[in-house]
C-alpha positions as CSV (number, residue, x, y, z in Angstrom):
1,X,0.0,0.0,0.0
2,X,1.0,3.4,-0.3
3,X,0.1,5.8,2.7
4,X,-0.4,8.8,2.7
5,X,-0.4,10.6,6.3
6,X,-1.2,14.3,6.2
7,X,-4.7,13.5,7.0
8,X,-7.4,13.9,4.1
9,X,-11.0,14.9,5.4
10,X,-13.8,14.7,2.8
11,X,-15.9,17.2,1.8
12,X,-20.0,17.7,1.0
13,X,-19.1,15.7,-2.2
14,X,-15.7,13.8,-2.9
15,X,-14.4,12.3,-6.2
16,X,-11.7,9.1,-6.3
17,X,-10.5,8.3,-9.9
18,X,-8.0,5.7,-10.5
19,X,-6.7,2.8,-13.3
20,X,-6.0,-0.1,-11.5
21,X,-4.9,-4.2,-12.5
22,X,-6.1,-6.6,-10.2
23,X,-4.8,-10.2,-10.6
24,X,-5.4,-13.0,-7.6
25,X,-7.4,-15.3,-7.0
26,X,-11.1,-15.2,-7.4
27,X,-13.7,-14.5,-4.8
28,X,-12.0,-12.1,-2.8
29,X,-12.2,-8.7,-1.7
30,X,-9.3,-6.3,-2.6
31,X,-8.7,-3.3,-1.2
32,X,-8.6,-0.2,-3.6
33,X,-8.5,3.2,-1.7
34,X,-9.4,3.7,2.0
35,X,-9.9,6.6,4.3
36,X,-11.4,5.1,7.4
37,X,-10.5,4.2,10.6
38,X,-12.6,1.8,12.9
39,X,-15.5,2.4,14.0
40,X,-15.4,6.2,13.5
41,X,-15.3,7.9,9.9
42,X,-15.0,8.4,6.1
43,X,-15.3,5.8,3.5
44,X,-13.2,3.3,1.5
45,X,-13.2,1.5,-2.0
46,X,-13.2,-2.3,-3.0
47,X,-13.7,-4.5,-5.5
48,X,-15.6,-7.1,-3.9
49,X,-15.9,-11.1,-3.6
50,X,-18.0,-10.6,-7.3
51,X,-15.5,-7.9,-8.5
52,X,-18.3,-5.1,-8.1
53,X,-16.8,-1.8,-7.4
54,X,-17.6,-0.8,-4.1
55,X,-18.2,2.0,-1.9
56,X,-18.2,1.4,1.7
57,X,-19.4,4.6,3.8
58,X,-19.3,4.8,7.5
59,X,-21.6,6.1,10.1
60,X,-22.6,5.6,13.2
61,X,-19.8,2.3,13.5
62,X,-21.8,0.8,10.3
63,X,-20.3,0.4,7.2
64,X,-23.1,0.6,4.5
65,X,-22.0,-0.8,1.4
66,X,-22.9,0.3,-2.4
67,X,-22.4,-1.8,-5.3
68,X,-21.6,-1.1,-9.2
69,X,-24.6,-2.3,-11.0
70,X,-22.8,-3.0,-14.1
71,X,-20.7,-5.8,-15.7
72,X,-17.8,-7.0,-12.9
73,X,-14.2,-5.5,-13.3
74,X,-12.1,-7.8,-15.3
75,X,-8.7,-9.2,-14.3
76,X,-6.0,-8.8,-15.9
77,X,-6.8,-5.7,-17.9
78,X,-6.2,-1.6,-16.8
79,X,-9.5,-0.4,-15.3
80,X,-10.3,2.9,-14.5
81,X,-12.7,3.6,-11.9
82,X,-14.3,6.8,-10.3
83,X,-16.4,6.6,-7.6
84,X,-18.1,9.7,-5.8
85,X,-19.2,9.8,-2.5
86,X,-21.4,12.3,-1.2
87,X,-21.7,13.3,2.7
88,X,-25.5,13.6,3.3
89,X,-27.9,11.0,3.5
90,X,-30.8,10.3,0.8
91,X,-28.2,11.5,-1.7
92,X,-27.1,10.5,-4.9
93,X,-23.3,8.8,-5.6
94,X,-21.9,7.5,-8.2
95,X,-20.0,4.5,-9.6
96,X,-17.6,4.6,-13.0
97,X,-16.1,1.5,-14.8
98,X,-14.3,2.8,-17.8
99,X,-16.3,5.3,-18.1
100,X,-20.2,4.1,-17.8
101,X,-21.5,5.1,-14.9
102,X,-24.2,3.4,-11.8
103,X,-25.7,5.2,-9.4
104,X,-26.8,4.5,-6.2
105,X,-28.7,6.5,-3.2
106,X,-26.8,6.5,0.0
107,X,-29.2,5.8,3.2
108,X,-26.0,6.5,5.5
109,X,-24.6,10.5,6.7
110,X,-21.3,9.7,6.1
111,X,-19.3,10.7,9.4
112,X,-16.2,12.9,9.0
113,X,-12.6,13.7,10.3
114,X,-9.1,13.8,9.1
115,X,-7.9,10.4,7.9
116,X,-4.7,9.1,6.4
117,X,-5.2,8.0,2.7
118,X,-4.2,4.5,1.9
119,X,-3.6,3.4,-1.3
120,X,-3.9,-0.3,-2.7
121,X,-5.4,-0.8,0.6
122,X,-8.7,-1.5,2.3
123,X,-8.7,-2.1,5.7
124,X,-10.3,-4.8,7.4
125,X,-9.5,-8.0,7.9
126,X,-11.3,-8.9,4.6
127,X,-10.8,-5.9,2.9
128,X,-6.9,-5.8,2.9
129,X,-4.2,-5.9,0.4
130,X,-4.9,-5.6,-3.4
131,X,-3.5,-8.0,-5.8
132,X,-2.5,-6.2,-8.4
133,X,-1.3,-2.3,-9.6
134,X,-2.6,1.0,-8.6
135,X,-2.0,3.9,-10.4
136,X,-2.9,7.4,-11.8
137,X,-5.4,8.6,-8.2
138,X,-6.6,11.8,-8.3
139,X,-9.4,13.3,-5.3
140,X,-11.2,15.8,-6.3
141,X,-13.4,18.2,-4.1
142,X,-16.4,17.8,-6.0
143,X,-18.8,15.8,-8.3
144,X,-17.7,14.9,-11.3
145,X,-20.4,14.6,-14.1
146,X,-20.7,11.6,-16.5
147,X,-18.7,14.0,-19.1
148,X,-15.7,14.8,-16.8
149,X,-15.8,10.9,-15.7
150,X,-15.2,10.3,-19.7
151,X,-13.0,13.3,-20.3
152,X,-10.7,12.0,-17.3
153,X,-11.0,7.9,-19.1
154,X,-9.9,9.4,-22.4
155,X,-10.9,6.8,-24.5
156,X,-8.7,4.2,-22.2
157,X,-5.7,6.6,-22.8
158,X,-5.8,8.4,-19.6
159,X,-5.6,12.0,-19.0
160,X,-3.5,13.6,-16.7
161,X,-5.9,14.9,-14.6
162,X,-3.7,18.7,-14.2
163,X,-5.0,19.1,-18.1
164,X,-8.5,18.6,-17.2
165,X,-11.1,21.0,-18.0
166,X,-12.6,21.0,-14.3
167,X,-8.7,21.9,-13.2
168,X,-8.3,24.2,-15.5
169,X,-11.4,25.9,-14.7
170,X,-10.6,25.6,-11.0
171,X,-7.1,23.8,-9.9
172,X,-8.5,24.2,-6.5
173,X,-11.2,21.1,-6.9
174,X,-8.0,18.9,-6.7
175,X,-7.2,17.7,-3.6
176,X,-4.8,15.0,-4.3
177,X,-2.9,13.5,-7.3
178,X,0.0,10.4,-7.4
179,X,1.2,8.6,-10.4
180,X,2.7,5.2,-9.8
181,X,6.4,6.3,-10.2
182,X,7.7,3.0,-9.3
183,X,9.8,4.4,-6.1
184,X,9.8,4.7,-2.2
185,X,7.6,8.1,-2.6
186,X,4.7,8.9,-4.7
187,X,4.6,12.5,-5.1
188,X,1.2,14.5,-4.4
189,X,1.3,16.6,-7.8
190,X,-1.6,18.7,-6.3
191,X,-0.4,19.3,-3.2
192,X,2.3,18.2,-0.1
193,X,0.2,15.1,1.3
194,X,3.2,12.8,-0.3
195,X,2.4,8.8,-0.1
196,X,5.1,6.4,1.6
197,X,5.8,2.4,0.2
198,X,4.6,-0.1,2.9
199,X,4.1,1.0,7.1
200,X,2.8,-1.9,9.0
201,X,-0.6,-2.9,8.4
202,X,-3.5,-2.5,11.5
203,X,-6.0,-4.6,10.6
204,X,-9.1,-5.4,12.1
C-alpha cells in the first residue's frame, strides 16, 4: 500500500479516480482506496468477492456498502474507476467503470474527520491488500459529471488529470494526485500530502 499521512477529510461531495490491475485469485475482496478508521469515519473502496466496485461509507460504527450495478471489473486488464461519495444521507453517488456510470442512493450520513489515505489498501481483515497495480489517483473536491468521468478515461488513454477541464477551470477542486512512479515516494502533484511504500498494516 502506499500511505499517505497528512490526514485527508472529505468534503460535501468527494471524487476518487484511478486505473488499476487486479490479478489474484477469485472470490476475494481487494482493497482499492481507504480513508477510514474503525469504528469512526470516512469511507473506503473495493472491488468485492463478485468484483463489483464498491463503496463502503461509514456512520454511526456501520459500514453501508454500495455496489456497481454494471458488468464485474475484469482481471488482468487496466480499469479505471471513479467513484463519488457524497456526505449527506438520501443522496445521490456514483460509480464509473471505464467510463459508464451506476448510481446509487446512499441511506447512511457519512461521518467525517481527518484520515490518512491508503492506497492499494482496504482495511479490514477482509478488505486488505490488493492484488494487483494502482495507479494514476486523483481526489477531487467535488462531483464529477458523467462528461468529466469520460473526459478523465480518455478513451482508455488516460488523461492527466492537471489538463483537465474541471482543473483548469478551477485547480482548486483537486485535492490529491500520485502517479505510480515506481519508487519509495509517490509525489502529491496537487499538493504536499506525499504517499510512503509499505508502514505496518492494522487490521481489524
Amino acid at each position: 500500500r502506499v500511505v499517505c499521512n497528512d490526514g485527508f477529510t472529505p468534503g460535501d461531495h468527494t471524487t476518487v479516480a484511478f486505473w488499476v490491475y487486479m490479478n489474484g485469485a477469485d472470490g476475494e475482496t481487494r482493497g482499492l482506496f481507504d480513508c477510514l478508521d474503525w469504528n469512526t469515519s470516512n469511507f473506503r473502496i473495493q472491488a468485492n468477492a463478485n468484483n463489483k466496485l464498491t463503496v463502503q461509507i461509514q456512520s454511526d460504527g456501520a459500514n453501508t456498502s454500495y455496489n456497481s450495478d454494471m458488468t464485474n471489473m475484469t482481471k488482468g486488464k487496466w480499469i479505471h474507476c471513479v467513484v463519488h461519495v457524497p456526505k449527506a444521507t438520501s443522496s445521490t453517488g456514483s460509480l464509473y467503470v471505464n467510463g459508464e456510470q451506476s448510481n446509487y442512493t446512499t441511506s447512511t450520513a457519512m461521518e467525517v474527520a481527518s484520515r490518512d489515505i491508503n492506497i492499494g489498501y482496504g482495511g479490514g481483515l477482509d478488505q486488505s491488500y490488493l492484488s494487483g497495480v494502482i495507479t494514476e489517483v486523483s481526489v477531487w473536491n467535488t462531483t464529477l459529471s458523467l462528461a468529466d468521468v469520460q473526459e478523465l478515461y480518455n478513451d482508455g488513454k488516460g488523461l492527466n488529470a492537471k489538463e483537465h477541464s474541471k482543473y483548469i477551470a478551477n485547480n482548486s477542486l483537486l485535492t490529491g494526485y500520485w502517479k505510480n512512479n515506481g519508487l519509495a515516494r509517490w509525489d502529491d502533484l496537487a499538493g504536499s500530502n506525499h504517499g510512503v511504500i509499505g508502514g505496518s498494516c492494522s487490521e481489524y
